[in-house]
N, C-alpha and C positions, 0 to 999 in steps of 0.2 A: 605201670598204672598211669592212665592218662589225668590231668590236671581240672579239674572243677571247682566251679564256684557258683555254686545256687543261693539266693535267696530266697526262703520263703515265710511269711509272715504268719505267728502264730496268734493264737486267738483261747478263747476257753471253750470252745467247740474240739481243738487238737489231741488227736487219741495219739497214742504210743503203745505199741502190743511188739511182742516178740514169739518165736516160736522158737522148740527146740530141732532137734536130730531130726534126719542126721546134717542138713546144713542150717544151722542158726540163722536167723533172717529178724532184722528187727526194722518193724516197720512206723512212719511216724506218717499221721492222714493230716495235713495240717485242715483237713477239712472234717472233722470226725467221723469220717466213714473212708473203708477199703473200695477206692475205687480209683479212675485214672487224675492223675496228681498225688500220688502219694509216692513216697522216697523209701526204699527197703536196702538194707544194708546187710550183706547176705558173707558169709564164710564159706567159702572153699572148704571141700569134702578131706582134699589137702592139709588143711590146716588142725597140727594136733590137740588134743581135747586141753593140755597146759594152755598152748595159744591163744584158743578158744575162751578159754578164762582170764588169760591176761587181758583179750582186746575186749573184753565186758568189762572189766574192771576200768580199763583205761575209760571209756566212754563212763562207767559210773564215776568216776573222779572228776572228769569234765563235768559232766553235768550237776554232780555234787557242787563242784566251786562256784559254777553260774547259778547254780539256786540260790548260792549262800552269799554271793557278791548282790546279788537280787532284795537275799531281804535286809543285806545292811543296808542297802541306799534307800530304799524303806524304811528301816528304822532312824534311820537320820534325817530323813525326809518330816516322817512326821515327829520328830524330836525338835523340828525346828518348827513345826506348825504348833507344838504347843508351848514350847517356850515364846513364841509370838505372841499368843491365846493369854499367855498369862503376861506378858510386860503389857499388854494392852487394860489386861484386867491391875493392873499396881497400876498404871497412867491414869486409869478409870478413879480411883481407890483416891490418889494423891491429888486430883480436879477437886473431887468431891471435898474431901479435909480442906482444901484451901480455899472452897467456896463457902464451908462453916464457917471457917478462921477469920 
């Protein structure tokens, strides 16, 4: 197999559809539609049906991790946008008291 490296930038328009037998083709449109520009990732007629489920499995594993590495930086993300939200709101709180005071 020869060596590649594509970039393609995705978006919330990107569809992902797969088909079955007899050669599995899973295709990603980063454009949401099947047309030219879109990436199919197809199996050999060769390759036996065990195979065939290991190499889905392997891509749902991948894609698993990159979802879940996605929504921790996410959740930290905004874990710090509200502990912000709130040391601004005690900064707010402690002005106010020491302008009674």
């Amino acid at each position: 197999m020869s060596a590649y490296h594509i970039t393609v930038f995705l978006d919330r328009k990107t569809n992902v559809r797969g088909t079955g037998m007899p050669n599995p083709v899973l295709h990603v449109e980063p454009d949401g539609w099947h047309g030219p520009g879109d990436i199919s990732f197809q199996m050999r007629q060769s390759v036996t049906a065990e195979e065939r489920v290991k190499i889905a499995e392997e891509f749902l594993k991948s894609v698993t991790a990159w979802r879940d590495q996605i929504v921790g930086e996410v959740e930290r993300e905004r874990t710090a946008v509200d502990e912000l939200a709130a040391a601004r709101e005690e900064i707010a709180r402690l002005k106010s008291e020491a302008e009674v005071a």
